[in-house]
N, C-alpha and C positions, 0 to 999 in steps of 0.2 A: 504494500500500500504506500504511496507519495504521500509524504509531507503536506498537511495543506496552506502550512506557511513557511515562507522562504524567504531569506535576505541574502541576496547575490552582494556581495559585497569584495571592494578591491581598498588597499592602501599603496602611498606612496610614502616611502620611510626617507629617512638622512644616512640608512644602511642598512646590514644584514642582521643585529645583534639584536634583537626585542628586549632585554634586558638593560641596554645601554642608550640606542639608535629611536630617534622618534618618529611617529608621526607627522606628516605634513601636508597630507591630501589624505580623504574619503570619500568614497561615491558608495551610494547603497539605493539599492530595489528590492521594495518588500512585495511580494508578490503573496496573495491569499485565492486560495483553492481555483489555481492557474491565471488569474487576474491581478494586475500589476494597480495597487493602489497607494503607496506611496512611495516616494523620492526622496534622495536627500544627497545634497555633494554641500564641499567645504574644503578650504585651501586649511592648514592649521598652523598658526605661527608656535614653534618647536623649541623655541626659544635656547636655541642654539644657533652653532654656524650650518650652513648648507654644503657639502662637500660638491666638488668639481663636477666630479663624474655624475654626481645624480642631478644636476644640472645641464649638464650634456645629455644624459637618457630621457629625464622629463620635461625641461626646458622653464623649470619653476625656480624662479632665481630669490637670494636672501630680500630681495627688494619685496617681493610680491608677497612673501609671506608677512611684511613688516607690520603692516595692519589688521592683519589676519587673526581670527580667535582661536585663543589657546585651546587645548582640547579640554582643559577644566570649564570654557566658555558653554561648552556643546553637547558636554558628556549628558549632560539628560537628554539632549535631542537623538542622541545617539542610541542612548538603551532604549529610549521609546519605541525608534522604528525596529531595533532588532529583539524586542520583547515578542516571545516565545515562537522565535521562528529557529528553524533550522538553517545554520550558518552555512553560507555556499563560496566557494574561492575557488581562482586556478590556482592549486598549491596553498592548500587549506593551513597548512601548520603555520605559514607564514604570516598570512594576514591575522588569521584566529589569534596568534601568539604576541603578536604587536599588541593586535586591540586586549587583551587581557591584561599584559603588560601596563598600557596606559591606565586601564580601570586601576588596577590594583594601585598604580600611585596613588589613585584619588581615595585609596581603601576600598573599591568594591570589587566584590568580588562579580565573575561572569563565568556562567559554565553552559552549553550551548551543544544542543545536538548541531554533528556540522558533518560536511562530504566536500569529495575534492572532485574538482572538474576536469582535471589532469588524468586523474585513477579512473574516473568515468571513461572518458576520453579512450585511455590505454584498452580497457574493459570491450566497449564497442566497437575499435577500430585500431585493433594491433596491426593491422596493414600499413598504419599511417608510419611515414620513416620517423616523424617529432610528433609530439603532444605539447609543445608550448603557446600559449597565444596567438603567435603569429600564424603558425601550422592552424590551428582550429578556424582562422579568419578564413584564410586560403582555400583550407580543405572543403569549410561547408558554406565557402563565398559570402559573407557575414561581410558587414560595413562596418568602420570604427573611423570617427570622426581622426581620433589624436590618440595614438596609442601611448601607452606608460602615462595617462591621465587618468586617477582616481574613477569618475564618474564612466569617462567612455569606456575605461575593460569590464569594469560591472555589467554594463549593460551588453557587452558581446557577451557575456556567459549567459544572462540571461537570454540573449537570441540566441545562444548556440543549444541551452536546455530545452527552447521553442523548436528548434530544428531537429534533435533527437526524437520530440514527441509527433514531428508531424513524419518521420522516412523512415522509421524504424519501427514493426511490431512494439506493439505495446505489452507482452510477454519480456519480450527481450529487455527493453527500455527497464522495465518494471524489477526483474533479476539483476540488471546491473547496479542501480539504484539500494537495493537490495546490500547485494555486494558491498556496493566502495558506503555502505552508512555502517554497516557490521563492523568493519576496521577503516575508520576515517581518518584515523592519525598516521596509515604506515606512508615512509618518507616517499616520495614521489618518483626515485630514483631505484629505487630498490625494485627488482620484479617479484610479483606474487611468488614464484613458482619457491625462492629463495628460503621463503617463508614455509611454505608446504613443503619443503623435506625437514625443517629443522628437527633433531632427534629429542624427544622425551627423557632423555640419558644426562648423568653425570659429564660432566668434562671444560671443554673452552671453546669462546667460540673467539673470532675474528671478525670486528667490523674490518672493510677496505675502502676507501672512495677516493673521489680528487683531494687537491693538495686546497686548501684555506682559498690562498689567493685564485685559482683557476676558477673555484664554484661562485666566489663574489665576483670574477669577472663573466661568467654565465649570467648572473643574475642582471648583469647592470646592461648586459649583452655587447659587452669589448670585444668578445671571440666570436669568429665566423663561426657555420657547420662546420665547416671543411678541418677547422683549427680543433675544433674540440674534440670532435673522434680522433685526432692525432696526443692531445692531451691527455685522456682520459684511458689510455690505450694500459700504462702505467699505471696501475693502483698502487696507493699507498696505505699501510694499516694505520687505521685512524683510531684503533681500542680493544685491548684484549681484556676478555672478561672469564670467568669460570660459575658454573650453577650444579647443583645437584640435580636440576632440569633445564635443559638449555634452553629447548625451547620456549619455557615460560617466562623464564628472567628475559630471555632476547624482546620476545614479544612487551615487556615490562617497560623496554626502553622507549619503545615506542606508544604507550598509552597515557601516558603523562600528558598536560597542558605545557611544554617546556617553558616551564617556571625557571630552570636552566638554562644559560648560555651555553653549555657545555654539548647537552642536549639536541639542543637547538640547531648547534651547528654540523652533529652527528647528522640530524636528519636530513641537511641541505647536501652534505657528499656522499653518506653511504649510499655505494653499488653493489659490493657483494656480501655473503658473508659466508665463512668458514668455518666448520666445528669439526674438534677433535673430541672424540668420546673417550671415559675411564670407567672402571670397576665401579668406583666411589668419588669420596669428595676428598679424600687425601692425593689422592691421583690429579684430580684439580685443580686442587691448589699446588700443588708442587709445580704442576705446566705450566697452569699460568704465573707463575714464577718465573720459571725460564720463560717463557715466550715473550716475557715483556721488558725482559734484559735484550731478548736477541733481535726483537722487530723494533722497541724502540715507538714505541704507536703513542701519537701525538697528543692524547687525550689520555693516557693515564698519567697522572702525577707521577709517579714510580721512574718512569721511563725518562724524565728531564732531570734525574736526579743521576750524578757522575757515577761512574763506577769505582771509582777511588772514594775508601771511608777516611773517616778520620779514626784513627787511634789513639787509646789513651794512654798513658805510659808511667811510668815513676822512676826513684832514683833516689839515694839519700846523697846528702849534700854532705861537704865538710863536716857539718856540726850535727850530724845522724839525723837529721829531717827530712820526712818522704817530701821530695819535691816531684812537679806532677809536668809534663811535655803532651803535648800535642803531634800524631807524628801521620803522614798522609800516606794511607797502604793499599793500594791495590791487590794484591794477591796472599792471603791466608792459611799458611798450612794449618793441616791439624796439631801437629806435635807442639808448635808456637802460642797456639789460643791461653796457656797458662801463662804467657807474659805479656798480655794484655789483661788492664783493669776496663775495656769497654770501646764498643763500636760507635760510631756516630755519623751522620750522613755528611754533616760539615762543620765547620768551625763555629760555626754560630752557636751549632745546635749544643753543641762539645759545650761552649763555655758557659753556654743558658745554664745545664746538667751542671759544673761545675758550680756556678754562682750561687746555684739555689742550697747546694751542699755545704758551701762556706756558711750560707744564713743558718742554715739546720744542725749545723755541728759545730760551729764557731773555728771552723777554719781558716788561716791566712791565704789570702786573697795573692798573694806575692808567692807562697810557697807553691799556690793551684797554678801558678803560671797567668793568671786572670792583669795581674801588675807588676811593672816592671817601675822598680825605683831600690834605692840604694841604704834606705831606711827603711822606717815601720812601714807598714801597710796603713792606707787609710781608715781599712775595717778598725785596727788596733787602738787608732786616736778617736774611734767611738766606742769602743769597748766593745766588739763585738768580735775581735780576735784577743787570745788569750798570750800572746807574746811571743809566736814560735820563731815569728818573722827577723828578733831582736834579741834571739833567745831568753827570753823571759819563761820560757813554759818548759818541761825537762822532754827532751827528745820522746820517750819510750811512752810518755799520757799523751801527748800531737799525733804519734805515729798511730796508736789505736783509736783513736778518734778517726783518724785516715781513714783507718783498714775499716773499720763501719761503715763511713759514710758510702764506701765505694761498694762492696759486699756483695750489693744487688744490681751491681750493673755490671760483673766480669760473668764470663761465660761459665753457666754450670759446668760441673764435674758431671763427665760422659756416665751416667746412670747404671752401665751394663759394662759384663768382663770385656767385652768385645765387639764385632759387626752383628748386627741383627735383621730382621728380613722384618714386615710390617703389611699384611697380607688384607686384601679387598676383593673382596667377590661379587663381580654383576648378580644382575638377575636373570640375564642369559649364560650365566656358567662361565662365563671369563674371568680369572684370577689376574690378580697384580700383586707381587711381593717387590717391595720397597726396601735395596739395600742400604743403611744407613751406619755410620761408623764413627764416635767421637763428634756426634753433631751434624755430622760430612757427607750428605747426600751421594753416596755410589754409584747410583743406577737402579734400575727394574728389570724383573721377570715377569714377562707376561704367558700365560698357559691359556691359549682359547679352551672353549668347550669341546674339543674332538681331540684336547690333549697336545696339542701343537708347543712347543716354547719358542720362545724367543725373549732375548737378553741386550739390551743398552745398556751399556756400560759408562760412564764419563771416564774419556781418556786420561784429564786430570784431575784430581781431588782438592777440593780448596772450599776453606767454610766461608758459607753464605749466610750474609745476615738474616737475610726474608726464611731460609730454610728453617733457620734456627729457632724464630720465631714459631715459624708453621709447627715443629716437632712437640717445644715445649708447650705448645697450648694441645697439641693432638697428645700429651704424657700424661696434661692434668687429667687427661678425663678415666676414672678409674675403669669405665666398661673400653675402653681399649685396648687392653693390657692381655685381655687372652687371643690378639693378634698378631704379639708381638713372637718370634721366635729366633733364636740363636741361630747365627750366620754359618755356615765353612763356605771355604769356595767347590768344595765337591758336591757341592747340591747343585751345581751348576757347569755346563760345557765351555764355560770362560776360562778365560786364560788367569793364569795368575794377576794377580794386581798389584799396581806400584803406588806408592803414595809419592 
């Protein structure tokens, strides 16, 4: 059954980012049970600057908007016309996501059944080589006054939704419609089909799409056809994720109002996406561990983080006082982990951790390496160091003060005599045994259900922060612990191992 009200609705923004980017044109068509009864357009002064480029694409210069009313002028005109209609866009996330956006400054909320004209589009007429505006003019001969103006793309969707219903079964029409309202938020770019295999299973998946800059220069239309099928030819991973059901967390991302930027901009490039499957969710989390060191994917925080930690260090000085260094290490044996007092991702983080421990143990600030001077510490001339800096305090009360404060950030003592295996069974009968050693991720064994092995091995051994993590929270848990089993290497056709 159709909607019997609809608001066809376009915005012209100052950019791509709903979160950041305003408003500065709307045109809207409310249409009631297939009958067009009200209008509404509006320039909106965004009270910012105008960027170049969207002045070259819409031709709405800082001048024009200067007397122009703000969107807090208009917002009740606004939600009147689109009171309880079903929201309509070419590239539904876009528009819907701006205009929420601006509500929500003003504190209100808007939530909105809505469909995309694009997804329809693709739905009716996979034949067509494009599905963008221009293409739907072309294809179904549609007039537009001024294209990339607020009021005239509203109203070609609107004639293009009039043109479906007069050339096309009303079955078909009806099923489509149907369709792109069931999942309205999935990203424009993405094909159905991507979606219909994602697997029900443990494991990671892989968004892919264009790079930032290529899809804003899509959007503002800097690149020909010709350029972009040559751009886009190249994926790049844009975000590695891991679920004990892929396909539900994937589909997760896409059902949100992107209240995110981050979101947001996922849904403007993803093209493809890829999943690996596991046993369980330790299998998961370990991948996407690796996988997000080795791709590097732009949208996980993890991945802009260097691969060199910072290490923390100590040292008694002349007068037996732990003094404390900061020291930048890239690569971690096992045997070495007992002369580190703690990992850190940077210097900052290092000193925050240090700082806060000075306040909490009355430690000198000059011994932590925090200051550098030739006298007391500053903390001392507040009384909040107890002398060690000026030898005021006896080495052997400083040094266990130390050895406490730090205690809980050097790396546990390895739990077990030895390597251990760490085992996950599908529910289709595939095993994964998890070799693990002093911390030190090994490798896997994986046994399909017909008995098959096979063994990854990591050619070098070296402890990983994120693993290390992973382990001790998968140790706390006491029902894990009858998966755990003692290692040899002859439970296995590997070859010896070197650390």
């Amino acid at each position: 059954m159709l909607p019997n009200k609809l608001a066809f609705v376009d915005v012209e923004t100052t950019g791509m980012r709903s979160a950041y980017d305003r408003i500065i044109e709307i045109g809207i068509l409310r249409v009631e049970d297939g009958e067009l009864v009200q209008t509404f357009k509006s320039l909106i002064n965004p009270q910012t600057s105008i960027p170049r480029e969207i002045t070259s694409l819409t031709g709405i210069t800082g001048s024009d908007l200067e007397n122009a009313p703000t969107f807090r002028a208009i917002k009740d005109e606004i939600i009147e016309i689109l009171a309880d209609c079903t929201f309509v866009a070419h590239n539904v996330r876009f528009d819907y996501g701006f205009l929420k956006h601006e509500l929500m400054r003003e504190n209100i909320t808007y939530n909105a059944k809505h469909f995309c004209t694009v997804r329809l589009s693709r739905l009716l007429y996979p034949q067509w080589p494009r599905h963008n505006l221009d293409a739907v003019i072309r294809e179904c001969n549609l007039q537009c006054e001024t294209r990339h103006r607020a009021f005239d793309d509203a109203q070609v969707l609107y004639e293009f939704y009039n043109h479906i219903q007069r050339t096309l079964p009303k079955e078909m029409f009806l099923e489509a419609i149907a369709k792109t309202m069931k999942k309205p938020s999935l990203p424009i770019k993405l094909p159905m089909e991507e979606l219909e295999k994602l697997p029900d299973k443990p494991g990671v998946y892989i968004f892919y799409g264009a790079d930032d800059k290529t899809t804003e220069q899509l959007k503002l239309g800097d690149i020909k056809s010709s350029e972009t099928k040559f751009k886009t030819k190249n994926l790049i991973p844009l975000y590695v994720g891991k679920s004990i059901n892929i396909r539900n967390r994937v589909l997760s991302h896409f059902s949100s109002d992107l209240a995110s930027v981050t979101e947001m901009k996922i849904s403007q490039q993803i093209e493809s996406i890829e999943t690996i499957t596991t046993a369980g969710e330790l299998g998961a989390l370990f991948l996407e561990s690796q996988m997000i060191k080795e791709l590097l994917p732009i949208y996980n925080k993890r991945s802009r983080i260097k691969h060199e930690l910072i290490a923390l260090r100590s040292h008694k000085n002349k007068h037996g006082y732990n003094e404390c260094y900061l020291e930048p290490i890239t690569t971690i044996t096992p045997e070495n982990l007992e002369n580190f007092l703690g990992f850190f991702r940077s210097r900052k983080q290092a000193k925050a951790f240090l700082a806060d421990k000075a306040r909490e143990f009355a430690l000198c600030e000059k011994l932590l390496g925090l200051e550098k001077t030739t006298s007391a510490c500053f903390a001392h001339r507040l009384e909040r160091c107890k002398g060690a800096c000026v030898n005021e305090e006896r080495p052997e009360v400083y040094n266990l003060r130390f050895a406490l404060s730090l205690s809980g950030s050097k790396v546990l003592p390895w739990p077990f005599k030895g390597p251990i295996t760490i085992q996950e069974d599908s529910l289709e009968g595939k095993k994964e045994y998890f070799i693990i050693d002093n911390w030190c991720y090994i490798g896997n064994i994986t046994v399909d259900a017909e008995g098959n092995m096979k063994d990854d091995i990591m050619k070098k051994i070296t402890f990983d922060l994120d693993m290390y993590k992973i382990l001790r929270q998968y140790l706390k848990n006491l029902k894990n612990r009858n998966k755990i089993a003692n290692f040899t290497w002859r439970d296995t056709n590997s070859q010896t191992l070197h650390y």
